[in-house]
N, C-alpha and C positions, 0 to 999 in steps of 0.2 A: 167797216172801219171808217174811222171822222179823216173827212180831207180839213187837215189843216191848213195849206195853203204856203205862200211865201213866208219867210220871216220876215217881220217888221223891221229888224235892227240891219240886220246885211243880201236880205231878198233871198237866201236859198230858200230848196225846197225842204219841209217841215219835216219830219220823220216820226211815226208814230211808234211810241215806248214806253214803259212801265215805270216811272220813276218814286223816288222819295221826296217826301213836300213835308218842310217844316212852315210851323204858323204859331207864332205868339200869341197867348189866348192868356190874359191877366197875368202877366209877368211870367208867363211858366211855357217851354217848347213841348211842342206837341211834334212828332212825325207820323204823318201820312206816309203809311208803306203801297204801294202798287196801284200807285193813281195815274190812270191812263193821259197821253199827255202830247203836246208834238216838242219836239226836240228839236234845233238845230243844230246838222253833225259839222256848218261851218263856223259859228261863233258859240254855238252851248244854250243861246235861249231856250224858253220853255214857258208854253202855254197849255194851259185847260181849254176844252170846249164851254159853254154856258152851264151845260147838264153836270158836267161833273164839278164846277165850281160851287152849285146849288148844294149837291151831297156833299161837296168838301164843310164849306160852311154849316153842314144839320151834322154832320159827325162831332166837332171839332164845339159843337153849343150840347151835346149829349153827356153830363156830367158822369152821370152813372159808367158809360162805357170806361172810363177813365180808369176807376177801380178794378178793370177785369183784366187789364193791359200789361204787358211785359214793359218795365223801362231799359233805359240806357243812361252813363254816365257820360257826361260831355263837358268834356276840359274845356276852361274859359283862361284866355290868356290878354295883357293889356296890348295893345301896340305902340313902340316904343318909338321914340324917335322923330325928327322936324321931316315931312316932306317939300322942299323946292320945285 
């Protein structure tokens, strides 16, 4: 198992977990299902090791895989309204 280490954002310790990773690739969402990952269980961040960042990026440039893929339909909505 990867020691991830402290979180950068609020210093807890990392927690290793299976997550979902979306990544825009020529205007179109792509998710990554069960990419190993460290998690922060005090603020939510989330980091890759190097190695898995390399196979995320040779997945995510494999066209053909594309075609063999189950989708999802993912509601887009605008947000509305001035923040102060």
């Amino acid at each position: 198992m990867y020691d991830y280490g402290a979180c950068h954002v609020c210093g807890s310790r990392m927690e290793s977990k299976r997550i979902k990773q979306d990544i825009w690739v020529k205007k179109k969402l792509i998710v990554v299902e069960d990419v190993p990952a460290g998690v922060c269980p005090q603020c939510g961040e989330k980091v890759v090791n190097a190695d898995v960042g390399r196979r995320l990026a040779a997945v995510v440039t494999d066209a053909k895989r594309f075609r063999k893929t189950r989708t999802i339909a993912v509601p887009v909505i605008q947000f509305a309204g001035d923040v102060a």
